[in-house]
C-alpha positions in Angstrom: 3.6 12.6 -26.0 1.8 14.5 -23.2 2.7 15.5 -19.6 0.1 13.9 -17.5 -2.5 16.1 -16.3 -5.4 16.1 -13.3 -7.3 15.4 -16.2 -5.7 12.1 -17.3 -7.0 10.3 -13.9 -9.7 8.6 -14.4 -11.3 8.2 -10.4 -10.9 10.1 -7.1 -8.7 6.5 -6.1 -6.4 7.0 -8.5 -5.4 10.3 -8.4 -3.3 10.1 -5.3 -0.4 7.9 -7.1 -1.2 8.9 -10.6 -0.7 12.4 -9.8 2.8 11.6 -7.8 4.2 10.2 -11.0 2.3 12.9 -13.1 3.8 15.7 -11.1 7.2 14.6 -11.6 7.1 15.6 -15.4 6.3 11.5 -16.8 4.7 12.3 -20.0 1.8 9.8 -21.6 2.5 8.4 -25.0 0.2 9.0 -28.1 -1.7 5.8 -27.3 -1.9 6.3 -23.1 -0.2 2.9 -23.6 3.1 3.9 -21.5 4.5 6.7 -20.0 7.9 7.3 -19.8 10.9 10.0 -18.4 13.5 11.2 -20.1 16.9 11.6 -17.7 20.1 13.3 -18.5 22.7 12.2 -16.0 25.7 13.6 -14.9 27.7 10.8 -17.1 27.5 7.3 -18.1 28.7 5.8 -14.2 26.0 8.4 -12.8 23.0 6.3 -15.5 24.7 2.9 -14.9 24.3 3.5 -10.5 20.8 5.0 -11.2 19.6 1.8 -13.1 21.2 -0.2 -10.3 18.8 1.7 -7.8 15.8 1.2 -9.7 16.7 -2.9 -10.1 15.6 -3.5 -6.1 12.8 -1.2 -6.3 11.3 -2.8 -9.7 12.1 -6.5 -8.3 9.9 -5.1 -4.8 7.1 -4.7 -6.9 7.3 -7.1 -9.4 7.1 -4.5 -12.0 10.0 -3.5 -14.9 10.2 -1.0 -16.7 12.3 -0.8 -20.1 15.2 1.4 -19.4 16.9 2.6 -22.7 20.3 4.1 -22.3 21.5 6.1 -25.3 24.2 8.7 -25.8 26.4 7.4 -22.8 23.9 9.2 -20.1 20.5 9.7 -22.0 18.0 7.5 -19.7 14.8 7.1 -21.1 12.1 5.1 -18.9 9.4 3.9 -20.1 6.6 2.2 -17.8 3.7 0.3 -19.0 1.6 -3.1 -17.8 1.9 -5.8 -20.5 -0.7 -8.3 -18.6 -3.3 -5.5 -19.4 -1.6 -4.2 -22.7 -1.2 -0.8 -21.4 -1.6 1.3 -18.0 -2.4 0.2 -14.7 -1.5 1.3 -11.3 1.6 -0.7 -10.9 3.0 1.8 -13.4 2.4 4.4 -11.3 3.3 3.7 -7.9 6.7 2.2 -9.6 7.3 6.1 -11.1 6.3 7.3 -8.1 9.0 5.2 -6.3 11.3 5.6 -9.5 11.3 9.5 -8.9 11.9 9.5 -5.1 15.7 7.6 -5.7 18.7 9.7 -5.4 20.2 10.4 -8.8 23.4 12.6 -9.9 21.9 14.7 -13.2 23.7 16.8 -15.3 23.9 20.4 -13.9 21.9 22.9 -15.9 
C-alpha cells in the first residue's frame, strides 16, 4: 500500500476532498481499488464508540465502509465503491468525514 499523494488526484475537482482524506495518512491499496486506515485505540470500548460514530455518518451518505476490528482495539478501515468496482468520490468525502470524528487513540 501507498500513502496518497497530490499525485494520486486525477483533476483540479478532485483534489479538494481527495487530498483531505489523503492528508490524514489513508493509504491506497496495490490495486487503487480501496484505501483504508489503520487505528490503534485506546482499548476495545474506545474502537466499539468510534464505530458507533462512524454508523450515522456512513448511513448520511449512504456509503459503508468495512470496518475490521482485530486485536481488541486494532481498527482497520477500508473505503471503496462496489457500484463502480473501486474508487469514487463518495470514498473520499466519507474519510474525510471519517477523520474529523472524535476518537480516544492509544497514547504514544
Amino acid at each position: 500500500m501507498q500513502t496518497l499523494s497530490q499525485g494520486d488526484i486525477s483533476s483540479p475537482q478532485e483534489s479538494g476532498t481527495k487530498m483531505a482524506g489523503a492528508a490524514c495518512g489513508w493509504k491506497l491499496n496495490e490495486k487503487s481499488k480501496s484505501i483504508s486506515k489503520l487505528y490503534i485505540m485506546r482499548d476495545f470500548s474506545a474502537a466499539i464508540a468510534f464505530m458507533k460514530t462512524i454508523h450515522p455518518v456512513a448511513q448520511a451518505e449512504d456509503h459503508h465502509p468495512d470496518l475490521h476490528l482485530t486485536n481488541y482495539r486494532r481498527l482497520r478501515i477500508v473505503l471503496s465503491t462496489h457500484k463502480v468496482g473501486g474508487l469514487s468520490d463518495k470514498d473520499f468525502i466519507l474519510a474525510a468525514k471519517i477523520e474529523a470524528l472524535p476518537k480516544a487513540l492509544k497514547a504514544r
